[in-house]
C-alpha atoms as a printed R data frame, in Angstrom:
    type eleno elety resid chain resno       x       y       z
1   ATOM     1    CA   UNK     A     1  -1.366   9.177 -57.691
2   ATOM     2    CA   UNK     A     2  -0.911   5.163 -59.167
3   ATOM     3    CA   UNK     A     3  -2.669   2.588 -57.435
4   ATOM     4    CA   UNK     A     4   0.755   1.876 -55.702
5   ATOM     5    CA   UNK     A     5   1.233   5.341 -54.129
6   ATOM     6    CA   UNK     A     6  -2.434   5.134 -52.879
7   ATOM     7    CA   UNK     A     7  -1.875   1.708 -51.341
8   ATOM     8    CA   UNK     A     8   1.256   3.586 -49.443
9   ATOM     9    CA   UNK     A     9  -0.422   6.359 -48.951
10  ATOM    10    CA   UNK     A    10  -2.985   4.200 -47.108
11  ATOM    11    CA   UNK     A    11  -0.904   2.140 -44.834
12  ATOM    12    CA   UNK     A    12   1.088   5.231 -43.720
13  ATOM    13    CA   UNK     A    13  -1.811   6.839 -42.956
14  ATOM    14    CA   UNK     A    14  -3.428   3.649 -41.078
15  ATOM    15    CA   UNK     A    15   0.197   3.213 -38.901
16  ATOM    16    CA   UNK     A    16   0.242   7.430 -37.959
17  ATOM    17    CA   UNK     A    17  -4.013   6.631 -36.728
18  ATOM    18    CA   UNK     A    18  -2.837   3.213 -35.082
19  ATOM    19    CA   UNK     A    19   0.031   5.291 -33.301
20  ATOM    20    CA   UNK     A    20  -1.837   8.087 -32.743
21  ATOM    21    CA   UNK     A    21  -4.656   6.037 -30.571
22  ATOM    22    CA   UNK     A    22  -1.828   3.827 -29.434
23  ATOM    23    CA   UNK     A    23  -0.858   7.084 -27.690
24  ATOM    24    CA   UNK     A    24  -4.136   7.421 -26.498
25  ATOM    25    CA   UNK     A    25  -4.615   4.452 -24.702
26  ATOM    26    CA   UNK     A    26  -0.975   4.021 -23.377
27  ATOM    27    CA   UNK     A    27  -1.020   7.558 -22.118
28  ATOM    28    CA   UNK     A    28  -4.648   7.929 -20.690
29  ATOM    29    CA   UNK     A    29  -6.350   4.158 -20.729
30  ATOM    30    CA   UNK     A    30  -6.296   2.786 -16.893
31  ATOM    31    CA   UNK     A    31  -8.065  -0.344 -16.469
32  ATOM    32    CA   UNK     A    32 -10.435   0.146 -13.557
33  ATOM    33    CA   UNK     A    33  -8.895  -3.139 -11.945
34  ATOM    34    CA   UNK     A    34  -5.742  -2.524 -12.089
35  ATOM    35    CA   UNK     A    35  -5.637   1.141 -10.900
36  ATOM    36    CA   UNK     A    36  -3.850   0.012  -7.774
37  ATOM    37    CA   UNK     A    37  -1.240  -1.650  -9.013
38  ATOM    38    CA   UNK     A    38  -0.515   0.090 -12.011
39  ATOM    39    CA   UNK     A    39   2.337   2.180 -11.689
40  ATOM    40    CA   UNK     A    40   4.089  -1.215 -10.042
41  ATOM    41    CA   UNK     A    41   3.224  -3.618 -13.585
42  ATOM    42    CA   UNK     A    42   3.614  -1.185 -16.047
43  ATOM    43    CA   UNK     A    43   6.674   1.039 -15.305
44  ATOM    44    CA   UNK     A    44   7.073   2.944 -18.393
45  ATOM    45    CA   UNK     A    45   3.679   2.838 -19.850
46  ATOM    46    CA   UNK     A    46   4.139   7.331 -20.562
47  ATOM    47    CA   UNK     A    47   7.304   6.197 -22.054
48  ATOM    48    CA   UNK     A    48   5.408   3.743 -24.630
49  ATOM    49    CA   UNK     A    49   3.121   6.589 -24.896
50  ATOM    50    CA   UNK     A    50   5.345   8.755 -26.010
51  ATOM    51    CA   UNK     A    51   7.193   6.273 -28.341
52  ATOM    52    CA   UNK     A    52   3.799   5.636 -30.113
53  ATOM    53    CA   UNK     A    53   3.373   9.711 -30.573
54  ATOM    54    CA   UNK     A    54   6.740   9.698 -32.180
55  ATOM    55    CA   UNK     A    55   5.688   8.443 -34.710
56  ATOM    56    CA   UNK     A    56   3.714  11.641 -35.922
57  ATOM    57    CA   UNK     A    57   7.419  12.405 -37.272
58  ATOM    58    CA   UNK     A    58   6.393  10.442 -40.519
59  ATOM    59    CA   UNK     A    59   3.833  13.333 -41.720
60  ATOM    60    CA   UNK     A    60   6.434  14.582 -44.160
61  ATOM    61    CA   UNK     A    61   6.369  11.237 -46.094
62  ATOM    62    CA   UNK     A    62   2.587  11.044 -46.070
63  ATOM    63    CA   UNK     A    63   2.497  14.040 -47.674
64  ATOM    64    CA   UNK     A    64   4.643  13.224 -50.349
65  ATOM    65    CA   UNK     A    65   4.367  10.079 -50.639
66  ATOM    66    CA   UNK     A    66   7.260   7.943 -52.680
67  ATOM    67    CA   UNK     A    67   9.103  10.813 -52.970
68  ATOM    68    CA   UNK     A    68  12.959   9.816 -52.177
69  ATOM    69    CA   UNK     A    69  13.880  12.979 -50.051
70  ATOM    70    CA   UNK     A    70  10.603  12.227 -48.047
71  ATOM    71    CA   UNK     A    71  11.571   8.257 -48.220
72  ATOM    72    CA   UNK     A    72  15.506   8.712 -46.542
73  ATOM    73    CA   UNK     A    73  14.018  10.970 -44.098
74  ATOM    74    CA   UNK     A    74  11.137   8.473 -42.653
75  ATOM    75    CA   UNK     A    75  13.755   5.573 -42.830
76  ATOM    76    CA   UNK     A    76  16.821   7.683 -41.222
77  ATOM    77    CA   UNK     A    77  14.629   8.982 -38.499
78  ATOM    78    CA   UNK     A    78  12.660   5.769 -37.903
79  ATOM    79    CA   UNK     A    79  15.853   3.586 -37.325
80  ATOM    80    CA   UNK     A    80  17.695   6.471 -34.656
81  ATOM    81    CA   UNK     A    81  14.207   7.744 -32.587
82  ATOM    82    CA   UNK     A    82  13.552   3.338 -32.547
83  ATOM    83    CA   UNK     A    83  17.106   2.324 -31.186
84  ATOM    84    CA   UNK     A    84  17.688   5.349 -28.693
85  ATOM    85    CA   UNK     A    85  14.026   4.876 -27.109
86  ATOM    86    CA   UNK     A    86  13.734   1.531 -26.951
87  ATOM    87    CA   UNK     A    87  16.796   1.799 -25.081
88  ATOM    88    CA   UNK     A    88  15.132   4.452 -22.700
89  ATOM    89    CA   UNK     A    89  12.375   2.108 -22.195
90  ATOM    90    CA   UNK     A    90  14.517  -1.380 -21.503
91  ATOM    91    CA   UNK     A    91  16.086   0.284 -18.591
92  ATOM    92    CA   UNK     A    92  12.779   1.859 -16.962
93  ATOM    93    CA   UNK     A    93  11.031  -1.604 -18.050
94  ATOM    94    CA   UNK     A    94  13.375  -4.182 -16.756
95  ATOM    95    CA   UNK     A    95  15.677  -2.048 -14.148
96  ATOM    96    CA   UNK     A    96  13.473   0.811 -12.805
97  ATOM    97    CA   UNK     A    97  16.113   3.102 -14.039
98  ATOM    98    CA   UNK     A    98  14.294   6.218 -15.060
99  ATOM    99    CA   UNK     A    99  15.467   9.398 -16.686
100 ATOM   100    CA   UNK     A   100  14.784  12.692 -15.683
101 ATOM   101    CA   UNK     A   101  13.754  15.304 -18.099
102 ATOM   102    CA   UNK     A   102  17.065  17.266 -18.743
103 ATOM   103    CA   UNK     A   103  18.847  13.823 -19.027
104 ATOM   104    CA   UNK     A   104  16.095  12.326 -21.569
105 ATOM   105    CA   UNK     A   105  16.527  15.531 -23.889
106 ATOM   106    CA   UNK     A   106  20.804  15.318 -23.375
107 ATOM   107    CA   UNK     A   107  20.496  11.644 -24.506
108 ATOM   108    CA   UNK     A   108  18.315  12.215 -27.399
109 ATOM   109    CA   UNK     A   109  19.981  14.922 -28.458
110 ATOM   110    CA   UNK     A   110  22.191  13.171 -31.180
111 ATOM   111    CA   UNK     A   111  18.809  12.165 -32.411
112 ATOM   112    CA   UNK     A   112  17.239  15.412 -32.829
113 ATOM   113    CA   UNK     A   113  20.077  16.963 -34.337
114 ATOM   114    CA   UNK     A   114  19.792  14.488 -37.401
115 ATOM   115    CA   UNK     A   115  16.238  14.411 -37.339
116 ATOM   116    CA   UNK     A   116  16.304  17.912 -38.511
117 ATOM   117    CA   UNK     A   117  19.245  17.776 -41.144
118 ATOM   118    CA   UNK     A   118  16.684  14.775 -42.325
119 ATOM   119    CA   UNK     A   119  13.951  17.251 -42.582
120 ATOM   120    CA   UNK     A   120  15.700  20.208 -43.847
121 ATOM   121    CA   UNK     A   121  15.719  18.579 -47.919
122 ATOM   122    CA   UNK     A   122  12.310  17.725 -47.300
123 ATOM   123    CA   UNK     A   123  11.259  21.470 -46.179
124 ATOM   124    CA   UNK     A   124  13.175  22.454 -49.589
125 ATOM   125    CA   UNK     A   125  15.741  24.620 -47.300
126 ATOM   126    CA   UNK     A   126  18.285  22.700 -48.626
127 ATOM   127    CA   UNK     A   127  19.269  19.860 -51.864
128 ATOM   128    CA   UNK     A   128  18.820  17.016 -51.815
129 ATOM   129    CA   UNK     A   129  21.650  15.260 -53.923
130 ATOM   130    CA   UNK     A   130  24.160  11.920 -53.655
131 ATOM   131    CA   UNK     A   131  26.752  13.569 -51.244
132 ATOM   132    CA   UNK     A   132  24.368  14.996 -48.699
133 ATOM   133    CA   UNK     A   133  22.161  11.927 -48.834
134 ATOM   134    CA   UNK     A   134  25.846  10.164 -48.393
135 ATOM   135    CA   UNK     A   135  26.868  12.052 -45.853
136 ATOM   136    CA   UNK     A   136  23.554  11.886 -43.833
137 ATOM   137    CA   UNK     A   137  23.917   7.853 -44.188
138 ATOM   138    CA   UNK     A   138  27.176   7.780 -42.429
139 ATOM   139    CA   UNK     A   139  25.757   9.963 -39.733
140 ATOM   140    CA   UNK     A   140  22.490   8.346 -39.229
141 ATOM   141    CA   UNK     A   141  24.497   4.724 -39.429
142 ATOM   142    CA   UNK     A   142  26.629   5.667 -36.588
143 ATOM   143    CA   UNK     A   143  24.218   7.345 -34.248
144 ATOM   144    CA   UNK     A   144  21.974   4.194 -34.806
145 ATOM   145    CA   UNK     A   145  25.024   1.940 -34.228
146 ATOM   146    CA   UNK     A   146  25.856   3.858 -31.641
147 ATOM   147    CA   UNK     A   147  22.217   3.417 -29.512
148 ATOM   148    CA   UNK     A   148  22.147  -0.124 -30.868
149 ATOM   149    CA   UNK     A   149  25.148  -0.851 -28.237
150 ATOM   150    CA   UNK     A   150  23.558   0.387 -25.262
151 ATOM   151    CA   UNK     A   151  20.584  -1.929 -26.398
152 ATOM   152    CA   UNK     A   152  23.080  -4.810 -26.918
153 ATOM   153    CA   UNK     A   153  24.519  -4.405 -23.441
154 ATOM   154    CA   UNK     A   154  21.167  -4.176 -21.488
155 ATOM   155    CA   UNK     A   155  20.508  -7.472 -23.935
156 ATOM   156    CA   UNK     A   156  23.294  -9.105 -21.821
157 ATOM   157    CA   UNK     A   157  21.849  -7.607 -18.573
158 ATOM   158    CA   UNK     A   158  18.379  -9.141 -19.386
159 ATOM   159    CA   UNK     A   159  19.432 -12.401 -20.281
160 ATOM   160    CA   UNK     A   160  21.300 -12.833 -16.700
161 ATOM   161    CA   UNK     A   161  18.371 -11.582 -15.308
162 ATOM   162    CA   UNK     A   162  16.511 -13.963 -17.214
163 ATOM   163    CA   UNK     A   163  18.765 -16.566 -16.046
164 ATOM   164    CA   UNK     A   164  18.534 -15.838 -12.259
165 ATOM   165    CA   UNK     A   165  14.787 -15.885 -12.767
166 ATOM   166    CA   UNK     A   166  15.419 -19.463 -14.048
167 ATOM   167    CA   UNK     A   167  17.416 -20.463 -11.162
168 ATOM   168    CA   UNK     A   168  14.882 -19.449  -8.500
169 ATOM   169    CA   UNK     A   169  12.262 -22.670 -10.600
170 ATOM   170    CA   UNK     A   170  14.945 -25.376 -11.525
171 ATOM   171    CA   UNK     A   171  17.861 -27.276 -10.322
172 ATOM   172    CA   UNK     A   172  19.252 -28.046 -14.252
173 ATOM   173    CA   UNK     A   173  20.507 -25.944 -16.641
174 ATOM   174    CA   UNK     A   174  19.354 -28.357 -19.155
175 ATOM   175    CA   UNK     A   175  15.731 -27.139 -17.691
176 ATOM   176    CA   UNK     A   176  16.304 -23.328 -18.134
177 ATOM   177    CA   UNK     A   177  13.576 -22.370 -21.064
178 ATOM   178    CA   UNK     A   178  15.885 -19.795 -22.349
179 ATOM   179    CA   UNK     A   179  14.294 -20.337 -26.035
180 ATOM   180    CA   UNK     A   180  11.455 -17.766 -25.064
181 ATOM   181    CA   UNK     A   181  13.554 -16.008 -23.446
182 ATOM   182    CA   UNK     A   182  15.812 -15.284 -26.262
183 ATOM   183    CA   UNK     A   183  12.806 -14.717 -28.411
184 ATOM   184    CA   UNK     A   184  11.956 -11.757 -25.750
185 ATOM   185    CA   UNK     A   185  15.256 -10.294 -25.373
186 ATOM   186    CA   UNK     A   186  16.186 -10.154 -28.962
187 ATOM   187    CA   UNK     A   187  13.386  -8.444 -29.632
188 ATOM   188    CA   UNK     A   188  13.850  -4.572 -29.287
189 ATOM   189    CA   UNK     A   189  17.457  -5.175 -31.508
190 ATOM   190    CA   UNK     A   190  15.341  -7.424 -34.123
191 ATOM   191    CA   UNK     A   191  13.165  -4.585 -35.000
192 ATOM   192    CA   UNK     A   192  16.019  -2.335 -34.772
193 ATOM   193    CA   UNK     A   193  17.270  -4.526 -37.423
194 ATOM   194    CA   UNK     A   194  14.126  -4.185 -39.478
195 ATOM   195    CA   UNK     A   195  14.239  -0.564 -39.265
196 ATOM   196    CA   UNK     A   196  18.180  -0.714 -40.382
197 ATOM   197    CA   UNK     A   197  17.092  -2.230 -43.502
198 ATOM   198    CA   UNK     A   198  14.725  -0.562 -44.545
199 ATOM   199    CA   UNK     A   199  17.052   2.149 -44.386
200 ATOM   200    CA   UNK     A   200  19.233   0.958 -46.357
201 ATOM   201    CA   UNK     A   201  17.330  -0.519 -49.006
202 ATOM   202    CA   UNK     A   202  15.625   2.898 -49.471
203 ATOM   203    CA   UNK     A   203  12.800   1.661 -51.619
204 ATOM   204    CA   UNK     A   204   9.099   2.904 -51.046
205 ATOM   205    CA   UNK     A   205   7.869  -1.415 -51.187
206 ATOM   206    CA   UNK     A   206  10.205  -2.167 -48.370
207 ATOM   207    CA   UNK     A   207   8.656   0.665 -45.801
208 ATOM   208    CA   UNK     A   208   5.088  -0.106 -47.512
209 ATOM   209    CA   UNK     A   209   5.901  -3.829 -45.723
210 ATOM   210    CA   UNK     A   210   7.352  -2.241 -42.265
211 ATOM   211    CA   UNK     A   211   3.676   0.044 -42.662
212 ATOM   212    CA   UNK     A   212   1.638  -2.950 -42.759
213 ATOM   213    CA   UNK     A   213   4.007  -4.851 -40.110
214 ATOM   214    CA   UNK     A   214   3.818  -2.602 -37.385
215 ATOM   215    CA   UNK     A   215  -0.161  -1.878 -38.428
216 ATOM   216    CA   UNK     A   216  -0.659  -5.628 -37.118
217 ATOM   217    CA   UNK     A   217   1.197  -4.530 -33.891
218 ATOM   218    CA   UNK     A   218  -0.601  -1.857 -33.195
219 ATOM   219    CA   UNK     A   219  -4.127  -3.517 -33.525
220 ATOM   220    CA   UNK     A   220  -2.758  -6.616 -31.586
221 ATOM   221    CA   UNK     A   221  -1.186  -4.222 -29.002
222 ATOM   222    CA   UNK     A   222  -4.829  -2.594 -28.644
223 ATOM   223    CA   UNK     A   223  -6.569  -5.719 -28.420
224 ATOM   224    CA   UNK     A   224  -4.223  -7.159 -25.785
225 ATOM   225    CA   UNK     A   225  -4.519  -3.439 -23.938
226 ATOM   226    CA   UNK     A   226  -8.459  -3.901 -24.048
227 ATOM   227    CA   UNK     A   227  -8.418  -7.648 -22.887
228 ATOM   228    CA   UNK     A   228 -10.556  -8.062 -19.804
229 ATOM   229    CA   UNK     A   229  -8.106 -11.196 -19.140
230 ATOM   230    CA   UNK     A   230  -5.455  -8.444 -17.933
231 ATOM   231    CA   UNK     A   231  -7.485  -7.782 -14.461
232 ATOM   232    CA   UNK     A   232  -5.501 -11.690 -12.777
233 ATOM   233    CA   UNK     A   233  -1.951  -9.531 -12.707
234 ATOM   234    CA   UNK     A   234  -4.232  -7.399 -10.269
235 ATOM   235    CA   UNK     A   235  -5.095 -10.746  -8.186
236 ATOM   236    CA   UNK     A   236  -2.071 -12.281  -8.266
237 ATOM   237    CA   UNK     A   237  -0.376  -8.809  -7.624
238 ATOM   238    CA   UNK     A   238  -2.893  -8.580  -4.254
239 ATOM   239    CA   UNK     A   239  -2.012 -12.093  -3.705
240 ATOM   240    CA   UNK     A   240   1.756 -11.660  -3.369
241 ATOM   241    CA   UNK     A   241   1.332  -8.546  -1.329
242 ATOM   242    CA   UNK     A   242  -1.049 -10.577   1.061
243 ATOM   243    CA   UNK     A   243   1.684 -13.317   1.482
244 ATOM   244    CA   UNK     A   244   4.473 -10.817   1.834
245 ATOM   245    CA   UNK     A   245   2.988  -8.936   4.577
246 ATOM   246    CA   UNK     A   246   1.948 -11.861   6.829
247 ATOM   247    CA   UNK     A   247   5.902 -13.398   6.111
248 ATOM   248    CA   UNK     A   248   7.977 -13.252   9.425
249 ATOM   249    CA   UNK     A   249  11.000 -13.350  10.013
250 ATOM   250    CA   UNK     A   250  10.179 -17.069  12.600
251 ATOM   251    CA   UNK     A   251   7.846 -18.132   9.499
252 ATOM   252    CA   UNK     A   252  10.692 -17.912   7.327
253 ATOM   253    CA   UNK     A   253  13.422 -19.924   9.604
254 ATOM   254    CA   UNK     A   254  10.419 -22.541  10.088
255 ATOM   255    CA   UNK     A   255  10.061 -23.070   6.774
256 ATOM   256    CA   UNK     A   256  13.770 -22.944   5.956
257 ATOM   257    CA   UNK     A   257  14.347 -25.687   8.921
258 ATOM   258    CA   UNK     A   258  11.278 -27.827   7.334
259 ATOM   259    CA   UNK     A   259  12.549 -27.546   4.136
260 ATOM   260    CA   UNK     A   260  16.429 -28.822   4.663
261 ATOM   261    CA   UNK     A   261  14.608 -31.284   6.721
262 ATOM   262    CA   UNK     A   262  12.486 -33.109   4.075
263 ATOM   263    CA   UNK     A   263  15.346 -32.529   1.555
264 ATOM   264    CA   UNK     A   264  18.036 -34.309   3.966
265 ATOM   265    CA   UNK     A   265  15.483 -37.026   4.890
266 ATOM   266    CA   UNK     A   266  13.989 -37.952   1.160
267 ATOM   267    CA   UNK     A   267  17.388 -36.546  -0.551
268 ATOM   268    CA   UNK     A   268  14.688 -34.850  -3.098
269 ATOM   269    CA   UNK     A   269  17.349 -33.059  -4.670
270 ATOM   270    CA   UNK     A   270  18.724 -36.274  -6.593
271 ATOM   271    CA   UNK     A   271  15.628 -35.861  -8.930
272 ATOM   272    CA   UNK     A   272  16.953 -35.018 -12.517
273 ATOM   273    CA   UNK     A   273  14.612 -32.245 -12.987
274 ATOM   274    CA   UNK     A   274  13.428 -31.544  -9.315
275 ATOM   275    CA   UNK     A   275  11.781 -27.639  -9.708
276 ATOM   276    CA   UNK     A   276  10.783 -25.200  -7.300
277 ATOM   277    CA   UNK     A   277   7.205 -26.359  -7.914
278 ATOM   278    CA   UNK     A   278   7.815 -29.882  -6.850
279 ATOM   279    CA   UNK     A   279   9.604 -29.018  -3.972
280 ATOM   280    CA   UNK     A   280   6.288 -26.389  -2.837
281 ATOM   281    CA   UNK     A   281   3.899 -29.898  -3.793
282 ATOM   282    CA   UNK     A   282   6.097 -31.489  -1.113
283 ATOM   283    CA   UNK     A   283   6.089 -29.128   1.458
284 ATOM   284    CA   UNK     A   284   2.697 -27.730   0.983
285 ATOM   285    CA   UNK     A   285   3.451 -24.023   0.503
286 ATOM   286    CA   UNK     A   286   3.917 -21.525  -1.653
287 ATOM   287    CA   UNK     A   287   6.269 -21.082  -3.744
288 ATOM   288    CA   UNK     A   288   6.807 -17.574  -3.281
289 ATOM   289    CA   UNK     A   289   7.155 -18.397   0.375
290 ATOM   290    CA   UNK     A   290   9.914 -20.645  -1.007
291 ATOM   291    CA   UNK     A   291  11.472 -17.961  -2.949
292 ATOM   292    CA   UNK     A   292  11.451 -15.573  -0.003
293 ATOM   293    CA   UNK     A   293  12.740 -18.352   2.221
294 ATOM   294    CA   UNK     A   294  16.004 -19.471  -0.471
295 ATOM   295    CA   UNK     A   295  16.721 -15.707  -1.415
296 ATOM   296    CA   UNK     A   296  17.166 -15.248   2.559
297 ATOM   297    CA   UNK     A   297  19.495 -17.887   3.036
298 ATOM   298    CA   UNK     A   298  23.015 -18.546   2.020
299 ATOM   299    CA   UNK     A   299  22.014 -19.764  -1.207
300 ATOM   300    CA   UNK     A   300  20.020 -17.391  -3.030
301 ATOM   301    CA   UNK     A   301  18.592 -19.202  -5.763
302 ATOM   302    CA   UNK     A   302  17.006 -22.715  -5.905
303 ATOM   303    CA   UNK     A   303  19.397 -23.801  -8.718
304 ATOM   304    CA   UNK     A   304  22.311 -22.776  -5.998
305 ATOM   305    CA   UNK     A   305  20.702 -24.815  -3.089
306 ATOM   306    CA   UNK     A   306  19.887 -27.934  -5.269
307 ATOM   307    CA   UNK     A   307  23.292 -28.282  -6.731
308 ATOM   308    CA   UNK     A   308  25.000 -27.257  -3.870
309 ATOM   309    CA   UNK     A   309  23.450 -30.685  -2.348
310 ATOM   310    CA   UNK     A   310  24.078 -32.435  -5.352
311 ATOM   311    CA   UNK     A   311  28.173 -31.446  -5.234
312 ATOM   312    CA   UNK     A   312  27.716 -32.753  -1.178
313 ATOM   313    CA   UNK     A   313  26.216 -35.780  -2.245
314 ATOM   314    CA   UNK     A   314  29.133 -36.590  -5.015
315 ATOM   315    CA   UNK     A   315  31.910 -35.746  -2.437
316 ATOM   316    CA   UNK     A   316  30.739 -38.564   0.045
317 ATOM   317    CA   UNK     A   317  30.838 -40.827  -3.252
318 ATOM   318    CA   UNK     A   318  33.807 -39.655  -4.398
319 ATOM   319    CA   UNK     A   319  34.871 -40.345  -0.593
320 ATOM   320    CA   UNK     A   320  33.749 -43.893  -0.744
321 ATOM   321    CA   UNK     A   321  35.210 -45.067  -3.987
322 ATOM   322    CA   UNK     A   322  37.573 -43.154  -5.861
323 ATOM   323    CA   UNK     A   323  37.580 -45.511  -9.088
324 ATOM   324    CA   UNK     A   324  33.935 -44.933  -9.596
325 ATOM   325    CA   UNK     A   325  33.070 -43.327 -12.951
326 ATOM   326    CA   UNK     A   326  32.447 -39.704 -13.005
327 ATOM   327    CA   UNK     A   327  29.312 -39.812 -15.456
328 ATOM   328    CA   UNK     A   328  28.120 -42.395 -12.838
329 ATOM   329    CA   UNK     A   329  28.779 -40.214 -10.416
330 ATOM   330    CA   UNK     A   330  26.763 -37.270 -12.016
331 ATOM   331    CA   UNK     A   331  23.545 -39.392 -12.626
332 ATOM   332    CA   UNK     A   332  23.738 -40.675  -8.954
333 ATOM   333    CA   UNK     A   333  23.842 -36.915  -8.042
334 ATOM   334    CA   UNK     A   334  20.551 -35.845  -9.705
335 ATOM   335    CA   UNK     A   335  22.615 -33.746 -12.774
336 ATOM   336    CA   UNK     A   336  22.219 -34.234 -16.205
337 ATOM   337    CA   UNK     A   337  24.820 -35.055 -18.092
338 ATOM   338    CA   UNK     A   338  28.870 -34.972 -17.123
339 ATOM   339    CA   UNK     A   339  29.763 -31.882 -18.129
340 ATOM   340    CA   UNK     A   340  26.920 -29.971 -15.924
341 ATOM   341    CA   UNK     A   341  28.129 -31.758 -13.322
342 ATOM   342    CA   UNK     A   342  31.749 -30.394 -13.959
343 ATOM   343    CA   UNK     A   343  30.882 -27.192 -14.435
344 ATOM   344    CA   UNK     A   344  28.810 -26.602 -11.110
345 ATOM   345    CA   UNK     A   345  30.908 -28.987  -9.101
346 ATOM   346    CA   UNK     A   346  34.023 -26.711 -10.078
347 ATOM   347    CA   UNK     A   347  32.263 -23.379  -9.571
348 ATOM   348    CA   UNK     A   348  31.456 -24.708  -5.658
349 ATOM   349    CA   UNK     A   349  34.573 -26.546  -4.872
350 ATOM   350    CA   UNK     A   350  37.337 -24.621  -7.103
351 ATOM   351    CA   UNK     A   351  38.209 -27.823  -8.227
352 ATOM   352    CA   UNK     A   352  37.310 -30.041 -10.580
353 ATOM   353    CA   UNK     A   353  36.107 -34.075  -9.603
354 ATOM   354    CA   UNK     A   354  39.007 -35.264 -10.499
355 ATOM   355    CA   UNK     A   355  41.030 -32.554  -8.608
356 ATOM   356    CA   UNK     A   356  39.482 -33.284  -5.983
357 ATOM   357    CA   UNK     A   357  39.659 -37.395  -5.706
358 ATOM   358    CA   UNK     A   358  43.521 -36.618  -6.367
359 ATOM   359    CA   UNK     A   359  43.701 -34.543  -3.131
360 ATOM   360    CA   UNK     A   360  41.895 -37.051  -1.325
């Protein structure tokens, strides 16, 4: 072999042994501390398991090495067993929704059924020439496209999950730290992506660079996995059941009565960026007490609450003096900028603040 096939052969061979032990520690690797609560923080850790022994499926290439029939089938298989199990684990990660056995092999079927007209030209059962390798392209594009979509919609499902998880800290939208977030919940489809191209470009270089990419995963993954940092999720875990199990039913309408209290008496809500965290400083209590307490009530989220104080506080303005200036209206309100205060004043009322100075 050239000095090129040997550095290929050599990353391909360090990402199966980096899978491979991947596997190993996702599938058999409990940390002592967090035995309890395991199965709660780490839903689909046999799932990731079982994602990272996939990847024994890229034998045939290390075997022959460079060769292009070996080449299509790595790329073709890599991009459809990525997109359809990522998918798998989103749901069981972020929804709890599991899938049984029967259901898992039905939905991966698609999947397996190209995975083996990939392998059959490799095997030497059949040729491999421009139309099959054509024809397998179209195939392999669509099945790909077609797991890609569930991933895209469960993208949309994160993000407004994401979004509620914002509204339980802040009262702005401007607030929301939705950069990470996109960061997070783009990343299953950006890899997809990565895969996708290296499909299509088709060149030994480009999956020598995926090799070496998702080599740096693996021994960042195993690093993380091994981190003795890990064992607070335990504490803070123990913590949170603690709190939950001592929370009554009075507790909870004493804190909710405290709460409208202080924000009625210091109108705390008229604070640009007033958070869920300030609001706890004030009162002196948790804030998953707080959480527990808003959820409960008719306003679910703190954003909802806040706002929904904020729109009170404009109407008695608006009441006052109709000629007052809207964006004067907004900042005396606690929102941050004109148009936010549109927005949520409309979504509460049904009206708009002009709409509703006209009415009065």
């Amino acid at each position: 072999m050239s000095t090129l096939e040997w550095i290929m052969f050599s990353a391909n061979f360090a990402f199966i042994i980096t899978n491979l032990y991947g596997w190993l520690l996702k599938r058999y690797y409990v940390p002592v501390t967090l035995k309890e609560h395991f199965k709660e923080l780490y839903p689909v850790h046999r799932l990731v398991a079982t994602l990272y022994l996939l990847q024994i499926f890229e034998l045939p290439y290390l075997i022959n090495i460079g060769e292009p029939t070996a080449l299509f089938y790595v790329n073709g298989t890599a991009v459809m067993f990525f997109s359809a199990f990522t998918y798998v684990l989103v749901r069981g990660y972020f929804f709890f929704d599991s899938f049984s056995v029967r259901r898992l092999f039905v939905f991966m079927l698609p999947v397996i059924l190209c995975w083996l007209a990939l392998l059959l030209p490799v095997l030497g059962v059949v040729e491999f020439c421009a139309v099959y390798k054509n024809i397998m392209f179209c195939v392999v594009s669509v099945v790909s496209a077609g797991y890609i979509f569930f991933l895209i919609h469960f993208r949309n499902r994160i993000h407004r999950v994401i979004n509620r998880i914002e509204e339980d800290e802040y009262s702005n939208e401007s607030d929301f730290s939705l950069q990470f977030a996109k960061r997070v919940e783009w990343l299953p489809l950006s890899i997809c992506a990565l895969m996708y191209i290296c499909f299509v470009v088709d060149h030994p270089v480009a999956k020598l660079v995926r090799d070496v990419f998702f080599i740096v995963t693996n021994v960042w993954f195993v690093i993380y996995t091994l981190n003795p940092h890990r064992t607070v999720r335990k504490d803070l875990t123990k913590e949170m059941d603690e709190e939950s199990f001592h929370f009554t039913e009075k507790k909870c309408k004493e804190i909710e009565e405290r709460m409208m209290l202080l924000l009625a008496g210091e109108k705390l809500y008229l604070a640009e960026h007033f958070t869920m965290s300030d609001l706890a400083k004030h009162m002196g209590v948790n804030r998953n007490y707080l959480r527990e307490v808003i959820s409960r009530s008719g306003y679910e989220t703190f954003y909802n609450m806040i706002n929904t104080l904020r729109v009170a506080h404009a109407c008695e303005i608006l009441s006052e003096n109709t000629s007052v200036k809207m964006e004067d209206v907004a900042v005396a309100s606690g929102f941050s900028s004109g148009s936010a205060f549109s927005q949520v004043f409309k979504r509460i009322k049904g009206v708009t603040p002009k709409e509703f100075v006209h009415a009065d």
